[in-house]
Structure formats: structure tokens, C-alpha cells
N, C-alpha and C positions, 0 to 999 in steps of 0.2 A: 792605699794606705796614706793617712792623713801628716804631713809632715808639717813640724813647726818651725817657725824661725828659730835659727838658733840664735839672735839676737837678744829679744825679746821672750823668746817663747811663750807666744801669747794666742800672736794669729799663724795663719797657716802659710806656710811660705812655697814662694813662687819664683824667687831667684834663684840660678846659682852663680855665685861669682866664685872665681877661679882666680887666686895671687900666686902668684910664681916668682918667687927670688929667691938668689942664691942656689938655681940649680931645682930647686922642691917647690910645687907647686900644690898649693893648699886651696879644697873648696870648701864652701860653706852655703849654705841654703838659709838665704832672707824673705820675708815679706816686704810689700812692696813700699808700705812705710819706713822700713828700716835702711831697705835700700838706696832708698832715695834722700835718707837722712846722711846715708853714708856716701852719697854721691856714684852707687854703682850702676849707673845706665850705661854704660858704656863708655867709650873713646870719643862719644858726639860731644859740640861745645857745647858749654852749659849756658843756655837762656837768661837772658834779662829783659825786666821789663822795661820798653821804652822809657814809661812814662813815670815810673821812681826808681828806675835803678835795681830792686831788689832781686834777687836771685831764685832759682827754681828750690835749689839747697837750702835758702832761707827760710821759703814759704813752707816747705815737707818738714823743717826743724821745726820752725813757730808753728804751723799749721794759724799763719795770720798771713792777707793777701795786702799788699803796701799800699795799692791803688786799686779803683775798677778798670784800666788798663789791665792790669795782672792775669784777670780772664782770659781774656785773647792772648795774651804771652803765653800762657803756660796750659791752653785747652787742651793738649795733649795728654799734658802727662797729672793731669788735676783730677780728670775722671778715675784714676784707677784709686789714685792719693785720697779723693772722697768716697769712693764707697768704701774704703778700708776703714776710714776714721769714723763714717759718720751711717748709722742704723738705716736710713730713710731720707726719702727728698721732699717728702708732703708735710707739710705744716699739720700739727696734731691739735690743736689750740683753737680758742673760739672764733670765729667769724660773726661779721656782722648778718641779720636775720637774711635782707634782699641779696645779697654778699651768696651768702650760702645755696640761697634757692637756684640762684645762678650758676654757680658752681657745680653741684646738683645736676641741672641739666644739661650743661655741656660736659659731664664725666657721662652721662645716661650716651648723650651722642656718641661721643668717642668708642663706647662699648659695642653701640648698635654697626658703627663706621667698620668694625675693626673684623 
């Protein structure tokens, strides 16, 4: 059974975060955007990128990275944050003729490799 964030109710959710105060503890079932907008990975400290400062929470807000530092800071938890936001990883758009031919043949290898 397909469950959605209750956040967003958009995508299909894979969190559950559990708040407990005052006694009553309430859960709620996020996806992993929402989550991570909301800061719910857990009790672990939240990451910063050396090399501007910026935060894990900022980048899953903006979905904008500060630096190319920010890759290596946040490889972790980037993977899960793009395939949620983003369709595909393969460029859909033109290439250049030679560009192509090339490309072409080392996707034919890879298939043969595989």
C-alpha cells in the first residue's frame, strides 16, 4: 500500500518520525524531501560544508548546492534528495555530432561489459 507524505502529499513517504512531548507521542510519515527540509534524520550532527559554510538543511530547503565542496560534504544524503527532486541523471538535449558517436559507443560497451 502506497503511502504519501503527509507533508506534501505529493511523493510517497519513507519516513517515520516519532515527537513525543508532554507525555503523547505523535507519528507522522514523511518523504525524504520533506524530511530533510524538516531536519528529521535523526539525533546525528548536521553537516557543513567546509568550504562555504552552508548546511545540509539549507541545501534540501533551496535544493541550491553553495560550492562544488558541497558534493563531498553532503554525498550521503544528496543521493536520496536527488532522485526524489530530479526525473533522470542523463542529459536529454543535443550533443555535438563526434561528442555523440562517442558516447554511443562507450554506452554499446558498458551494455556488452555488464
Amino acid at each position: 500500500m502506497l503511502v504519501l507524505c503527509e507533508n506534501c502529499r505529493d511523493r510517497e513517504a519513507g519516513i517515520r518520525v516519532t515527537r513525543i512531548a508532554d507525555g503523547s507521542a505523535r507519528s507522522v510519515d514523511l518523504c525524504a524531501v520533506c524530511a530533510a527540509v524538516a531536519g528529521e534524520r535523526g539525533a546525528e550532527h548536521e553537516p557543513h560544508c567546509e568550504g562555504c559554510g552552508r548546511s545540509f538543511d539549507t541545501v534540501a530547503r533551496t535544493q541550491l548546492l553553495g560550492c562544488g565542496q558541497c558534493y563531498g560534504a553532503f554525498a550521503e544524503r544528496l543521493e536520496p534528495l536527488l532522485a526524489e527532486i530530479q526525473a533522470g541523471c542523463s542529459h536529454g538535449g543535443k550533443i555535438p555530432a563526434r561528442r555523440g558517436r562517442r558516447l554511443r559507443l562507450l554506452d554499446a560497451q558498458q551494455r556488452s561489459d555488464a
